[in-house]
N, C-alpha and C positions, 0 to 999 in steps of 0.2 A: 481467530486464534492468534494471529499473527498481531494484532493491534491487543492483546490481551497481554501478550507476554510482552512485549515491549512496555507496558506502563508496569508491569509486575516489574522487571529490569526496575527502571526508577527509581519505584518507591522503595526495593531493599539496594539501590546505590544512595539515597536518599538517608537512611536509617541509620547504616553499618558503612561509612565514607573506606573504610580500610580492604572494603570488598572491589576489585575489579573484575569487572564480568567482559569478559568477549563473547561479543554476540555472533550465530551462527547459525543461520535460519537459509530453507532454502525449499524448493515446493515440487516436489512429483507427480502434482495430482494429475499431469497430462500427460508424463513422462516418468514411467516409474525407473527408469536405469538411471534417472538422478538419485536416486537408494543409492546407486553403487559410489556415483563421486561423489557423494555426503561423506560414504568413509573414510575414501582417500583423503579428503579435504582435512575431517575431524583429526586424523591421524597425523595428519600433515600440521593442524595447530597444535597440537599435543605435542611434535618435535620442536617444536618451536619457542614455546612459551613452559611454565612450570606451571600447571595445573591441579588444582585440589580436587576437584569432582567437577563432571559433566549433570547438568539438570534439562536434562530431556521432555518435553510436552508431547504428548499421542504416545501410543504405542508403537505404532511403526516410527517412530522416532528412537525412539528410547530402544528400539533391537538393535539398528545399527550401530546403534554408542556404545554398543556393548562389542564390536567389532575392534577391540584394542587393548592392552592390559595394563595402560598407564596410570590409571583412577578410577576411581569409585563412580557409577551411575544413578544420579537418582531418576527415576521418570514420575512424569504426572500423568495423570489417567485421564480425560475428561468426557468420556460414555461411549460415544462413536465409535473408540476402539476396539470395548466392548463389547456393546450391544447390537450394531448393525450390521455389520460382514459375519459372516461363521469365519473368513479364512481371518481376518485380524481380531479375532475373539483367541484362535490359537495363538497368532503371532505374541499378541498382547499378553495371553498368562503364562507363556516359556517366557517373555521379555519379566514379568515380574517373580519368576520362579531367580533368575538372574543377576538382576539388580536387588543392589547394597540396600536401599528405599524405594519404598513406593508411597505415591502420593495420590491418592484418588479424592474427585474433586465432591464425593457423595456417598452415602453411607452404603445404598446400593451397590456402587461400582466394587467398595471394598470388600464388601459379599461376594458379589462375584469372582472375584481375585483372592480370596482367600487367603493372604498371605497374613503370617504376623508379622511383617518388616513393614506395613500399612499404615500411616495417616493418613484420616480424613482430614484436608483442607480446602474449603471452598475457594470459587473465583471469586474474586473482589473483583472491587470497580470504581472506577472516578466519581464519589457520587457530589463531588462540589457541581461538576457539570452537570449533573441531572436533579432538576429541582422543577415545583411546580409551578406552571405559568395562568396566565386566562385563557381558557378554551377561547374564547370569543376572540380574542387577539390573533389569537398564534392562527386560528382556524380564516382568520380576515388576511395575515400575513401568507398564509400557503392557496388562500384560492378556493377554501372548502365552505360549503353553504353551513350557518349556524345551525339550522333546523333540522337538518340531515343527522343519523346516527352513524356515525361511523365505527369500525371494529377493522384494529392491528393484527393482521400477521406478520411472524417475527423473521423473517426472512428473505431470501430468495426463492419465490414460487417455483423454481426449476430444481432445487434441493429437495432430493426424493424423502429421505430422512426430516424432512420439517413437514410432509404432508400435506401440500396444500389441497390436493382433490377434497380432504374429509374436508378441509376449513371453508374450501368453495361450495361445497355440500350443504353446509349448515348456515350459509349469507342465502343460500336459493331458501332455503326453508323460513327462515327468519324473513323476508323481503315477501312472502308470501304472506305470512302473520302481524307484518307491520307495513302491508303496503307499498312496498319498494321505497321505504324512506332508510333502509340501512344499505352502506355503502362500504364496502374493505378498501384497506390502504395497504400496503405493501414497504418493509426496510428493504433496500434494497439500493447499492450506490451511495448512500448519505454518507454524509460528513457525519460529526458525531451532536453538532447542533441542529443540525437537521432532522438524525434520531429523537433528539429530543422534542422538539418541535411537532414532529409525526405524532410520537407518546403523548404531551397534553395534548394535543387536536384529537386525540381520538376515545372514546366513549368508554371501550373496553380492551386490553391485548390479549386475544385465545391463541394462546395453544394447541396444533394439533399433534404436536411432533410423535416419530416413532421411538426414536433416540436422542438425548438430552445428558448433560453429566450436572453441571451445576449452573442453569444459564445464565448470562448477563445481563438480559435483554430484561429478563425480569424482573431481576434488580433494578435496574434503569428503569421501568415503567412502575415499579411501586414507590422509590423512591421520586418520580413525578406524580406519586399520589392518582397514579390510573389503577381501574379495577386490573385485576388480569384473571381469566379463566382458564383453567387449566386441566386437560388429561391427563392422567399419571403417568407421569415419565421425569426420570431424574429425579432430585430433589423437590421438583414443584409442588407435590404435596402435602410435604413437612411444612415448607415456606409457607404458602398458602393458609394450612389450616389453621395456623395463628390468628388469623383476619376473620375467615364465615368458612362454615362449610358448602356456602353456595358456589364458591370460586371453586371448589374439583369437578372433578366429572370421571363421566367412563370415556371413551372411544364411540358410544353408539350415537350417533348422530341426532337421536331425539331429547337423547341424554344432558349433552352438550348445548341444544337449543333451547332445553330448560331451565337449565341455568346460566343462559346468557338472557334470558328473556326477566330471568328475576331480575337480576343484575341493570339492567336497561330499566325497567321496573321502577326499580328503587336507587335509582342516582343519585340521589337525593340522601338519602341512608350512606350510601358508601363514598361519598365524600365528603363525611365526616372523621373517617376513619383516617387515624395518622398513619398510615404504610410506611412515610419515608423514614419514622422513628425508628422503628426498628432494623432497616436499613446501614444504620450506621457503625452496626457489626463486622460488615463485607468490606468498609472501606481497604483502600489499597494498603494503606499502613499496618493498618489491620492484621490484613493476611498476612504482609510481610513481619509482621512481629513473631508469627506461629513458624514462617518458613525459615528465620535465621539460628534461631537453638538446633533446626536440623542440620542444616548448613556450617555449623560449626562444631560439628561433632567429626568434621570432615579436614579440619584447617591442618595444612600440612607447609605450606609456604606462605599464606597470612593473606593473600592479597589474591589469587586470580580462579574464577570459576568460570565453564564456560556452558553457555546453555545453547 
């Protein structure tokens, strides 16, 4: 999240030069009474500087910024806040019953949220850095044997919401069917060249996730012209079914291993297919052209927003 919004920052200081944005990021995940100095803080810039609107990411972000009556809040939504907790499912639609905008990053999410004060705007992404390399290279440069199959999971296996038991589920079944020549790789710690690198070295990216809003990761791996397989969750199924309908699935593990076996199957077929073309919709600039006509329906002092 944290590496998302910062190149989001960017590309709309990049766009609209007349924008200054102070940034304002700060992490509770291990200490939640940093909730409480977020506001102080928030409130504390707010005294400080002259402010047009606050652009909040999560839900429990975007409650706290409503802790002030200086400006207008937009929040962005991106699934998690959503779909995974029941308690930040509540927190999340008093937070958009609230706020001036909402911004959900999937048509889903805006379902859920209900509000009419809703755009859908997806995540973008760098996708100059993400481009297609030689399996055979990149897989000689990381240490992976050619002949082996390999399949991406998109995160950290300790992240209960990305699911890895189903994904680990479904390499024991597939390593059974093909002999123990498939092998998982794991993102996890990478630089963002080394995501890349992981994405062409690897066969296919599954999906097993519970909760998902609009991922990156996917973008990144079609835009490297990797297959990706996916359960439904988030956006992955809109995206996806533009390609084949063998890239979806259920959740039910035999499901899932049927059509990654097609897939494996016929390499050969799906690296034909340009993925990254289409891709070039998400770009960063992209989204930032959709987020600035919002963002200035808001201009009150011409110059400072703070997310």
């Amino acid at each position: 999240m944290e590496h998302f919004v910062s190149e989001q920052v960017k590309s709309i200081k990049k766009l609209d030069k007349s924008i200054d944005i102070i940034r304002y990021s700060f992490s509770a995940r291990k200490n939640k009474l940093k909730y409480i100095t977020a506001i102080f803080n928030i409130n504390k810039i707010l005294k400080n500087n002259k402010i047009d609107l606050i652009h909040a990411h999560y839900g429990l972000t975007g409650f706290i910024s409503l802790f002030q009556n200086s400006c207008p809040v937009i929040c962005t939504f991106h699934g998690g806040d959503v779909f995974y907790h029941k308690w930040q499912n509540i927190i999340s639609r008093f937070t958009a019953r609230h706020c001036t905008v909402n911004i959900s990053v999937s048509d889903h999410i805006a379902k859920i949220l209900n509000r009419n004060n809703t755009y859908t705007i997806p995540c973008g992404f760098d996708i100059d850095s993400f481009y297609p390399e030689n399996k055979d290279i990149v897989r000689e440069k990381l240490g992976l044997k050619k002949n082996l199959r390999y399949i991406l999971f998109t995160s950290d296996s300790n992240r209960p919401a990305k699911n890895y038991s189903l994904f680990k589920k479904v390499i024991d079944i597939l390593n059974i069917k093909y002999n123990n020549n498939i092998k998982e790789l794991i993102l996890k710690g990478l630089t963002k060249d080394q995501v890349r690198n992981y994405i062409n070295a690897s066969d296919i990216l599954l999906f097993t996730s519970i909760s998902e809003g609009s991922n990156i990761t996917l973008k990144e791996a079609l835009s490297c012209n990797t297959p990706v397989v996916s359960v439904d969750v988030g956006d992955n199924k809109d995206m996806l079914s533009q390609f084949s309908s063998h890239l979806n699935t259920s959740y039910l593990p035999e499901n899932i291993v049927k059509e990654v076996s097609f897939v494996l199957d016929n390499l050969n077929y799906f690296e034909h297919i340009d993925f990254r073309g289409k891709m070039y919709n998400y770009k960063l600039d992209n989204i930032a052209r959709e987020l600035l006509p919002v963002y200035h329906k808001f201009d009150k002092y011409k110059t400072h927003y703070i997310f």
